[in-house]
C-alpha positions in Angstrom: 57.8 17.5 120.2 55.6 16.4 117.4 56.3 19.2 114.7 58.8 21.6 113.7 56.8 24.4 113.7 57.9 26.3 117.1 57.3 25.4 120.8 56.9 28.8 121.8 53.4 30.3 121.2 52.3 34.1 119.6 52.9 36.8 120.9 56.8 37.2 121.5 58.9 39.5 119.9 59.0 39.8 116.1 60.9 42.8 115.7 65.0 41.6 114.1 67.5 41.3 116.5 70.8 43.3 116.4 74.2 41.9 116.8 74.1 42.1 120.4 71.4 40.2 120.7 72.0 37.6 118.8 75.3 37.2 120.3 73.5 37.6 123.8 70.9 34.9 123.0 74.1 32.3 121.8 75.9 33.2 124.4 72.8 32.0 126.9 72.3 28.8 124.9 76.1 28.3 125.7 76.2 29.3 128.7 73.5 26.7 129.7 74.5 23.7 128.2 77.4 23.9 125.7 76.6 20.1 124.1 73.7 21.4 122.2 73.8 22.8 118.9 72.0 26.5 119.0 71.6 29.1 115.4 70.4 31.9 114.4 67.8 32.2 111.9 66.2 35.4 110.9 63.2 33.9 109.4 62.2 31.1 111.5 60.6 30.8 114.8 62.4 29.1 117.5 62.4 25.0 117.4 64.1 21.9 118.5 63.9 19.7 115.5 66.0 16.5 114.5 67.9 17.0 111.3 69.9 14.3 109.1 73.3 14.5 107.9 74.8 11.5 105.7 71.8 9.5 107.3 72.5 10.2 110.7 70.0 11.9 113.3 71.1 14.7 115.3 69.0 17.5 117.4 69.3 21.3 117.0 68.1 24.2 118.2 67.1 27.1 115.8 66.1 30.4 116.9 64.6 33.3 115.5 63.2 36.5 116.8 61.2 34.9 119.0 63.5 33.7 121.4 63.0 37.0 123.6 59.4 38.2 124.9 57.0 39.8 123.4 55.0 43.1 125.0 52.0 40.7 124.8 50.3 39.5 128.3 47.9 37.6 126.5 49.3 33.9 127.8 52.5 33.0 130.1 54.5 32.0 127.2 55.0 34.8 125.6 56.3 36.5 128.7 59.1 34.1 128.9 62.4 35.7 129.5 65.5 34.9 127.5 66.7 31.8 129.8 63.8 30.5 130.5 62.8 30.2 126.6 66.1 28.7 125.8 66.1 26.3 129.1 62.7 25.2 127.3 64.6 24.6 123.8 67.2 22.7 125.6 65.1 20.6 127.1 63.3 19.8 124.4 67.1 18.5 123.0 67.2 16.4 125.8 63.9 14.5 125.9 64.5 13.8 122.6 68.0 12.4 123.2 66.7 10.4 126.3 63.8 9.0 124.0 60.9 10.6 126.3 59.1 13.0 124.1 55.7 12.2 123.4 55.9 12.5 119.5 52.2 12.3 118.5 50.5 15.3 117.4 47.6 14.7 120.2 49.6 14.7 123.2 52.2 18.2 121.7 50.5 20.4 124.4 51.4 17.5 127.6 55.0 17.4 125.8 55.3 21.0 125.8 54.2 21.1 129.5 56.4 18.3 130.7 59.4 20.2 128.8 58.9 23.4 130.7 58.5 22.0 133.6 62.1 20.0 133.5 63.5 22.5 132.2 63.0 24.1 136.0 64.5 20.9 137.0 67.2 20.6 134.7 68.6 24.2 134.9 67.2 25.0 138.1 70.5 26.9 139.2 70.5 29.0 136.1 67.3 30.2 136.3 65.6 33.0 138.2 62.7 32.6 140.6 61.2 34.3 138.0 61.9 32.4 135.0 61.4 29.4 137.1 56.9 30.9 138.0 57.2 31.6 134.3 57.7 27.9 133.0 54.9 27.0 135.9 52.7 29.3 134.5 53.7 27.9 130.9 53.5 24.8 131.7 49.8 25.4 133.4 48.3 26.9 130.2 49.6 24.3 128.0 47.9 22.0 130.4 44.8 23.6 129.8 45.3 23.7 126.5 45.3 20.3 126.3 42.1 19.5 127.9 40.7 21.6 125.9 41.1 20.0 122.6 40.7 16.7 124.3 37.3 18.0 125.1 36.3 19.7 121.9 37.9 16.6 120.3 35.7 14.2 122.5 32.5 16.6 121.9 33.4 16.2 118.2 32.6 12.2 118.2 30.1 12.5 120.2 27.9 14.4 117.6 
């Protein structure tokens, strides 16, 4: 994951969580892999990123608001349920610990594709059918996404 600015798009929930929910949303992170560090932060949107403490690396998970859906339909993503969004984060933990993210800012929307889609793989028993069509469908857009920009980026240099 290139930057630290969220992997999960617009349109999910903005509105603060309550107690419960924040408790619910830690409890899910646990609940799926409890080797991962996972906080709460009111103000940011959710992110793997890769912190340093006394010059050592380590990954965490942040998450803010956002970790729930949103009552927007406007792209797959933002429909993502609870699990599925934090099966995503997770992931993203994990293909930065095995050294297979793709890092540069170009390839962010194949990244964010591959992470969804093992995610399915990696937490398969976890996740609903549902959750499991929702990282597909996520998965797909960013796809599309992608060629996209590679497209308006090749018309670009072609002018």
């Amino acid at each position: 994951m290139p930057k630290n600015t969220g992997s999960l798009l617009a349109g999910r929930n903005l509105a603060p969580l309550s107690p419960e929910e924040i408790r619910r949303a830690s409890n899910t992170f646990l609940g799926l892999d409890k080797g991962v560090n996972a906080r709460y932060d009111p103000t940011a949107r959710s992110v793997f990123r890769v912190s340093v403490d006394a010059g050592e690396e380590y990954g965490e998970i942040v998450f803010g608001p956002d970790i729930y859906p949103g009552s927007s339909v406007v792209d797959p993503n933002s429909a993502l349920s609870l699990d599925a969004a934090a099966a995503h984060e997770l992931t993203h933990y994990h293909r930065w610990k095995s050294k297979i993210a793709l890092s540069e800012d170009a390839l962010e929307e194949l990244d964010e594709a591959l992470t969804s889609l093992e995610a399915i793989l990696r937490y398969d028993l976890h996740l609903s059918e549902s959750d499991r069509r929702q990282l597909v469908s996520d998965a797909m857009q960013r796809i599309q996404r992608h060629v996209k920009q590679f497209r308006e980026g090749k018309d670009a240099k072609v002018s």
